[in-house]
C-alpha positions as CSV (number, residue, x, y, z in Angstrom):
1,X,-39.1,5.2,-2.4
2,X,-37.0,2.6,-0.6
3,X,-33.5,3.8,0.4
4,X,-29.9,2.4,1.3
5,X,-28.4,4.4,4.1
6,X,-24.2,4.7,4.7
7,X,-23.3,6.9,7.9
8,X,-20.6,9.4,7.9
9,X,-17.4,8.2,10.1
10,X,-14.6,10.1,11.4
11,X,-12.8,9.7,7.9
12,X,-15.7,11.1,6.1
13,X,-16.2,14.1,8.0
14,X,-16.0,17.7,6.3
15,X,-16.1,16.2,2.8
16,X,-18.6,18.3,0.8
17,X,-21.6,16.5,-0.1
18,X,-21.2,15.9,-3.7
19,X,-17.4,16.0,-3.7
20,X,-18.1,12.4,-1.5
21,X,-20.6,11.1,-3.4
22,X,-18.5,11.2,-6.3
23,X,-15.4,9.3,-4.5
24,X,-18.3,7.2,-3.5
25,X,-19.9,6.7,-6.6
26,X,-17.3,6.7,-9.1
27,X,-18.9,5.1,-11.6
28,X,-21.9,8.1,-11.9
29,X,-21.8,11.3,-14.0
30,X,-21.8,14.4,-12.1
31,X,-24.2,15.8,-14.0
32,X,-26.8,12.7,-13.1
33,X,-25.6,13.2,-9.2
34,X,-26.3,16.7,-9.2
35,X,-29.7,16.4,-10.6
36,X,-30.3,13.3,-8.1
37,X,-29.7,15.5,-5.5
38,X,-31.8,18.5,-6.3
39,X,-34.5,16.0,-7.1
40,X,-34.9,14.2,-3.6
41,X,-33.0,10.2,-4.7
42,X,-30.3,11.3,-2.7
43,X,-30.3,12.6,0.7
44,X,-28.6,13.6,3.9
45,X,-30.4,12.2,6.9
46,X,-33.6,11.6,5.0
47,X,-34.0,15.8,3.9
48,X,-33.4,17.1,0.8
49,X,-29.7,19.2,0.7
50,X,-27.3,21.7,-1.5
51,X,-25.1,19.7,-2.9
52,X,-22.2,22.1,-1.4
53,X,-22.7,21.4,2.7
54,X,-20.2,19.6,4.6
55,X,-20.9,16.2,6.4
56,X,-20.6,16.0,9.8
57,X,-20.6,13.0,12.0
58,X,-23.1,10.4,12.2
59,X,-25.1,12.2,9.2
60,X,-26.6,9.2,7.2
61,X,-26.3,9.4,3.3
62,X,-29.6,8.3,1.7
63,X,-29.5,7.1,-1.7
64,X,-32.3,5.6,-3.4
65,X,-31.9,1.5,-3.8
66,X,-32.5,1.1,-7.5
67,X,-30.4,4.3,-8.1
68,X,-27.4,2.8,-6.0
69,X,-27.5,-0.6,-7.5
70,X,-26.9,0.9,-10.9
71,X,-23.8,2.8,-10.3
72,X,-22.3,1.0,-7.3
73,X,-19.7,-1.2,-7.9
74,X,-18.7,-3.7,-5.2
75,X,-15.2,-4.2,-4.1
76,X,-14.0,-7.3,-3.6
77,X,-12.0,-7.9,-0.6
78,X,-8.5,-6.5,-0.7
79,X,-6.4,-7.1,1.9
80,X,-3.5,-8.7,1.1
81,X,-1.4,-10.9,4.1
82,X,1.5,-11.5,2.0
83,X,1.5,-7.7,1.5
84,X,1.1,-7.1,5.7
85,X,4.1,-9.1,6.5
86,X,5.8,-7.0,4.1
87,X,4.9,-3.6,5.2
88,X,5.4,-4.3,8.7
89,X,8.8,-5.6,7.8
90,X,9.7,-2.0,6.8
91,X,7.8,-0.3,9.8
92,X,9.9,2.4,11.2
93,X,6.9,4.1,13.0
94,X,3.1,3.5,13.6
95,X,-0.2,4.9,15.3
96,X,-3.5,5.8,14.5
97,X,-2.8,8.8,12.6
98,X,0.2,7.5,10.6
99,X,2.4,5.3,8.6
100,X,6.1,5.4,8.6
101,X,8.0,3.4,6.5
102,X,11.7,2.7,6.0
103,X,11.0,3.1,2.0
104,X,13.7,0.2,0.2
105,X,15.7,1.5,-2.4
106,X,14.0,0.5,-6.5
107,X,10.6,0.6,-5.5
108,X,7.8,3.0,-6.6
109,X,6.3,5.1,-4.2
110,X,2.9,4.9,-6.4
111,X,1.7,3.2,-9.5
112,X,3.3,3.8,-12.8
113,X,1.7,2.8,-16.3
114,X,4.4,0.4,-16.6
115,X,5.0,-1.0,-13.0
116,X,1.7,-1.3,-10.9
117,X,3.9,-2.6,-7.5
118,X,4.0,0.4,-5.4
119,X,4.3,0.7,-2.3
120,X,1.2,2.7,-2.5
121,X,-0.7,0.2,-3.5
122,X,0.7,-2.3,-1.1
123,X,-0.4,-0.5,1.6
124,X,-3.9,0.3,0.5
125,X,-4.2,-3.5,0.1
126,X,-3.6,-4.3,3.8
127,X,-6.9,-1.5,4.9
128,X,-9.7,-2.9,6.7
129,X,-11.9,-0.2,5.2
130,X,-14.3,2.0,7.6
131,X,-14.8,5.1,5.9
132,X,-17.2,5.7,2.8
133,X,-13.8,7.4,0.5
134,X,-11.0,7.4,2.8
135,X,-7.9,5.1,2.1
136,X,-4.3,6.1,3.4
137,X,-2.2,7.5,1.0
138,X,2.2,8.6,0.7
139,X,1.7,12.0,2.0
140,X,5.3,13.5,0.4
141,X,7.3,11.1,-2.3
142,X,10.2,9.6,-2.6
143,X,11.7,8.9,-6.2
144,X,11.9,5.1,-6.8
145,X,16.1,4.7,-6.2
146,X,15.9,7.0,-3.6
147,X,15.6,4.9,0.4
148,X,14.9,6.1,4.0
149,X,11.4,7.9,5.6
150,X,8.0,8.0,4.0
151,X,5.1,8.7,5.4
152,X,1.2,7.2,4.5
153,X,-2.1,8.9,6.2
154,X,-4.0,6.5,8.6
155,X,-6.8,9.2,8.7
156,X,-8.2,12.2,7.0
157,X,-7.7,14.6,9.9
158,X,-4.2,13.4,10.6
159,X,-3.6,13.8,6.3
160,X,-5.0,17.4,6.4
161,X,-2.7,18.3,9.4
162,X,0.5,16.7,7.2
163,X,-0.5,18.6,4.3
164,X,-0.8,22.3,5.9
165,X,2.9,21.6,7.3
166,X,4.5,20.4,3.7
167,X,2.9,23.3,2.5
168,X,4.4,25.7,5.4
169,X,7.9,24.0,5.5
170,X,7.2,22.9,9.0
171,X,8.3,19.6,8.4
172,X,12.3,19.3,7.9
173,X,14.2,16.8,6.1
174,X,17.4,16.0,5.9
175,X,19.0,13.3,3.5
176,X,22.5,11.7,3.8
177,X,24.6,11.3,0.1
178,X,27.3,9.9,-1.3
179,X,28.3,12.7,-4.3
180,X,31.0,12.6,-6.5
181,X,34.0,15.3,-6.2
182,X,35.3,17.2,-3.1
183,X,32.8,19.5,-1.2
184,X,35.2,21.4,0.8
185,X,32.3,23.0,2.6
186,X,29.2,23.8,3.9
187,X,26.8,25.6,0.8
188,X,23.3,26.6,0.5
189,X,22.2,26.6,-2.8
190,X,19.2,28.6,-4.3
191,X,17.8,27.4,-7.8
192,X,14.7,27.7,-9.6
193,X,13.9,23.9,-11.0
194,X,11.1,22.8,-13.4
195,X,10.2,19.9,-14.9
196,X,11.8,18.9,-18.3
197,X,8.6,17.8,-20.2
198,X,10.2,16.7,-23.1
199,X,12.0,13.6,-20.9
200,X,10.4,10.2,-20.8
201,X,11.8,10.0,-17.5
202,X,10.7,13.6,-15.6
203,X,13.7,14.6,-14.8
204,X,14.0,18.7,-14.0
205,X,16.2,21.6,-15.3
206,X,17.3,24.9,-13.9
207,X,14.7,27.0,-14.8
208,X,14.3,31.2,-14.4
209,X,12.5,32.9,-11.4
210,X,9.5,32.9,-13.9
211,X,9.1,29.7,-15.1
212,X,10.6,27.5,-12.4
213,X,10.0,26.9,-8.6
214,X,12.8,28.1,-5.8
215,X,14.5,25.8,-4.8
216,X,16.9,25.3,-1.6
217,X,19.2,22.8,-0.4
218,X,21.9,23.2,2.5
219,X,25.3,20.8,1.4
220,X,27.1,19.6,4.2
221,X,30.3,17.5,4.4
222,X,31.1,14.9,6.6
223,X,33.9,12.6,5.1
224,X,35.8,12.1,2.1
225,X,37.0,9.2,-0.1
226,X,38.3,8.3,-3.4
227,X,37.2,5.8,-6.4
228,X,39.2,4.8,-9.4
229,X,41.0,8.0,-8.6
230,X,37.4,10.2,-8.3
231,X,37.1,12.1,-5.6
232,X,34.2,11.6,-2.9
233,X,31.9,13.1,-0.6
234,X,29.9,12.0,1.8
235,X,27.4,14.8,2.8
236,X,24.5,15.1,4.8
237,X,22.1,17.9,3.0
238,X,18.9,19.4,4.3
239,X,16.2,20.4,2.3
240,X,14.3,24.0,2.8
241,X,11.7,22.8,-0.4
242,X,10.6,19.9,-1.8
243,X,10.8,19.4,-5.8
244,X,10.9,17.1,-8.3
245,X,14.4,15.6,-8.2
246,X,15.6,18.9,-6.2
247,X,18.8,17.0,-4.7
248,X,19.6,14.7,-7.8
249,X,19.7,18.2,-10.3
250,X,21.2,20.9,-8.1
251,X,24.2,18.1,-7.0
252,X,24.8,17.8,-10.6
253,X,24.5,21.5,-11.7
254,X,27.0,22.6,-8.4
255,X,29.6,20.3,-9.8
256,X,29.0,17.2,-7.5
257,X,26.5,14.6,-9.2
258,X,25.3,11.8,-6.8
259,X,27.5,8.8,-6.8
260,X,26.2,6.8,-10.1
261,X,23.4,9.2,-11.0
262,X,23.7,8.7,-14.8
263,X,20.9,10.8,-15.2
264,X,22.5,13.9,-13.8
265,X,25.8,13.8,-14.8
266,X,28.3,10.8,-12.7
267,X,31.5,10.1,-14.1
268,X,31.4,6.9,-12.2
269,X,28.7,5.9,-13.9
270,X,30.1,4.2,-16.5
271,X,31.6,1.6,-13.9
272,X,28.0,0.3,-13.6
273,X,29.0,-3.0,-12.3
274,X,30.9,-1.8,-9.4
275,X,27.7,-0.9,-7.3
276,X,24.7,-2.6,-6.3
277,X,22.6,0.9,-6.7
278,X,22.2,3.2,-9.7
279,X,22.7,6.2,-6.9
280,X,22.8,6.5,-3.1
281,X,20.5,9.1,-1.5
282,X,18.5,8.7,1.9
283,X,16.3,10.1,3.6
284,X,17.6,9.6,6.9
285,X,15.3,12.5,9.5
286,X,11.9,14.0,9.5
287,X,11.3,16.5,12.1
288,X,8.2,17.0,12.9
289,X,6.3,19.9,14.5
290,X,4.5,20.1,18.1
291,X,1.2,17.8,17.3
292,X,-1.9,16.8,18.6
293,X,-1.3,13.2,16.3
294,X,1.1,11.7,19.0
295,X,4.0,11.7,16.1
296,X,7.9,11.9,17.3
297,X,9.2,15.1,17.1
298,X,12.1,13.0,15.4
299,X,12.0,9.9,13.6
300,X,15.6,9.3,11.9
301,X,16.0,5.9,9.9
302,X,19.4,4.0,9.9
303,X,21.3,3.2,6.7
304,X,20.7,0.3,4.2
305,X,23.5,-2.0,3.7
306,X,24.1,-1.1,-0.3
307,X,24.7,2.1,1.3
308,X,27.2,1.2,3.7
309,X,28.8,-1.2,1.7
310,X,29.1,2.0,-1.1
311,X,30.8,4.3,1.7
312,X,33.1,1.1,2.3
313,X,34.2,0.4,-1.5
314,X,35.0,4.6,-1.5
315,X,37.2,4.3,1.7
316,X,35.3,6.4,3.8
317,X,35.3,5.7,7.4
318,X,33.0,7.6,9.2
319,X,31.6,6.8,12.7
320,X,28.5,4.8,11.7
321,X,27.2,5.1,15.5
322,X,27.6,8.8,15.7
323,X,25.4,9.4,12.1
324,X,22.7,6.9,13.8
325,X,23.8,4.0,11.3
């Protein structure tokens, strides 16, 4: 038999055998790559293997020629130099490992069925592919009107770190907001939130301890204001967990929706002229645990200019310098 060899890479390594193959091969049943691999048409360095061993580097996938010209189907070349000059417009950090952009406010963070420009896609567009399956990714999300960090994987050992620290809280966040009403002080709320599947939108509800996920956010004021006689806060507010619209809902349900959030309850939403964004949330600092990845232990990311110019038409004068802006 004649035989097409790919080597393993840095970005391939640990991937199961068939889980790979399938990233690889997208276009072939599982059942037919299963039995190809019990039956010797594909290979690992020219031996039969269990479809269950992890790849290691510089292993060599073998995959019989007339087998992979069935099923393999060739990518055309992707990258996209109008995209580049865009993403490294929006830069705030870069290295080997990872991405970090200064997301823009009214952009998706990854395809939807009825808007394919993402930002996810953008950024896949400008990869000079070197791996069999890998291709960087958003490692945490940012809802589409929301602005500020978000952070893409450059490699699959640098994505793996960035996942086990989402999923251990290690990672803090904190967001600045412009809410509507007076927050007289600092409050930590605790909520369980689900999804509300009956909305075309996927917004979340409060939810019970059973049926939702906890959910904790730490409200802090900094300045107030006042439009068309509604009172304003500007707060800064600091995530413990991560949800589906966690700071949009619980704003709303404590009595202080964000500035224009139709969705969750504004008042001053009906005066949808007045502003050049539908709500004003940012995610302004990412803290980062001691790494081996050469990331910041801080990366903070200065305010847009809707949002300033939103503080400015509520007559709040804050310090821009001291809050980084």
């Amino acid at each position: 038999m004649d035989f097409v060899d790919f080597q393993i890479t840095n970005n391939d390594v640990g991937r199961r055998f068939d889980t790979l193959l399938r990233k690889f091969l997208p276009q072939m049943p599982l059942s037919l790559i299963y039995k190809n691999i019990r039956t010797g048409f594909i290979r690992v360095n020219m031996k039969k293997s269990k479809q269950e061993i992890k790849l290691n580097l510089c292993d060599v996938i073998n995959i019989e020629k007339r087998l992979f010209e069935s099923f393999f189907v060739e990518e055309k070349d992707k990258i996209d130099y109008d995209n580049i000059s865009y993403i490294e417009s929006i830069v705030n950090f870069k290295n080997e490992n990872i991405l970090v952009l200064n997301k823009p406010y009214n952009i998706n963070v990854q395809d939807s069925k009825n808007d394919k420009k993402s930002l996810d896609s953008m950024v896949k567009s400008t990869y000079e592919k070197d791996s069999l399956t890998f291709l960087p990714g958003p490692m945490h999300r940012l809802d589409k009107l929301t602005t500020g960090l978000l952070c893409f994987s450059q490699n699959l050992s640098c994505a793996r770190w960035f996942s086990e620290q989402i999923s251990n809280h290690s990672i803090k966040k904190t967001y600045f907001a412009i809410l509507e009403g007076r927050l007289n002080e600092k409050k930590e709320w605790i909520d369980f939130l689900e999804k509300d599947e009956k909305s075309d939108v996927h917004i979340s509800k409060l939810s019970t301890e059973v049926n939702g996920k906890k959910s904790i956010s730490i409200v802090e004021p900094i300045d107030y204001g006042k439009y068309k006689n509604i009172d304003i806060t500007f707060a800064k507010i600091f995530i413990q967990t991560g949800r589906n619209h966690q700071i949009r809902l619980q704003c709303s349900e404590h009595g202080y929706p964000l500035l224009q959030d139709s969705y969750y309850g504004s008042k001053i939403a009906k005066f949808k002229n007045d502003f050049e964004q539908k709500l004003y949330l940012h995610c302004f600092r990412l803290e980062f645990p001691n790494n081996d990845f050469n990331i910041p232990q801080v990366l903070e990311s200065k305010l847009p200019t809707n949002f300033i110019n939103a503080l400015k038409k509520c007559l709040i004068k804050v310090s821009f310098q001291e809050y980084n802006m």
